[in-house]
N, C-alpha and C positions, 0 to 999 in steps of 0.2 A: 902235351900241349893241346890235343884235339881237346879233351876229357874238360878245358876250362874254356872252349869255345862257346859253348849255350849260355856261361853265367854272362861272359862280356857281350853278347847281344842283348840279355837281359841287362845288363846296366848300361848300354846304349839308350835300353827303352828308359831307364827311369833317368838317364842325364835327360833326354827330350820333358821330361814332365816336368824336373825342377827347373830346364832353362824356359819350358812355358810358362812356369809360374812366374818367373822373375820378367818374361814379356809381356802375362799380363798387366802387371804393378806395373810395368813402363807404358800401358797402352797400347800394345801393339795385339792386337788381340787375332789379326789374319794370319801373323805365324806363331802366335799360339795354336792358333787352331789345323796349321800344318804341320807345328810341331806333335803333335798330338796322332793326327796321320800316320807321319812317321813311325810314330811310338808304336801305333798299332801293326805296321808292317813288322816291326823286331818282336814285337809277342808272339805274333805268328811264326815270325823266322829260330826265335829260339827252343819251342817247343819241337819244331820241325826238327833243330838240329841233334837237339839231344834224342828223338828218336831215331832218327838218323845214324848218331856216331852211337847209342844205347850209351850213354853216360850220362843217366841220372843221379843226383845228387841231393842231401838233405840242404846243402846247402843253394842249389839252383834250385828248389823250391820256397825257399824260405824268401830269395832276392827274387823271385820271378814274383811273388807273393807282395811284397813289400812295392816293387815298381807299378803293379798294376794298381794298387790300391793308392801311390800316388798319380800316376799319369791319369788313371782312368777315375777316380774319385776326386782325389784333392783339387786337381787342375781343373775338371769341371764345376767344381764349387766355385772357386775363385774366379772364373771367369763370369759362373752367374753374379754374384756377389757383384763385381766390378762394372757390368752390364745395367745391376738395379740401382748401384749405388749414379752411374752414370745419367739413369734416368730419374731416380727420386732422389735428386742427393738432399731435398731438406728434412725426404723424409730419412731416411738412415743414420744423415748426422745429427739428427736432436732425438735419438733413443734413449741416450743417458743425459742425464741433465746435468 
């Protein structure tokens, strides 16, 4: 049990990035942005644990690899995106004709 402890904080971390994503699209962009917080205490906490418990994995690489590049890439995008489209929206909505 200990040995699949690091993946499930690693996918604590990346539930916080998809349900930011899905609070930016609703608008809520303040606990985006603490879900995001969050996220980054559990990357800390799961590298910590697997050196900790020493049960590295190809596969708690792989998911530590995948949640960071969405919490930490994808949900910053969307949240700029969301922000410009909030401030230009005529310019963003007339790029495709």
């Amino acid at each position: 049990m200990q040995k699949h402890l690091p993946s499930f904080v690693t996918s604590l971390n990346l539930a916080c990035g998809f349900i930011g994503i899905v609070m930016v699209l609703n608008h809520q962009m303040i606990a985006a942005s603490l879900l995001t917080g969050i996220a980054l205490i559990f990357d800390f906490a799961d590298g910590a644990l697997a050196r900790a418990l020493k049960c590295k994995s190809e596969f708690g690489k792989q998911i530590d690899s995948l949640a960071d590049m969405v919490t930490f890439g994808v949900l910053p995008g969307v949240i700029a995106y969301q922000l410009l489209l909030d401030a230009f929206p005529h310019v963003l909505t007339n790029v495709i004709p």
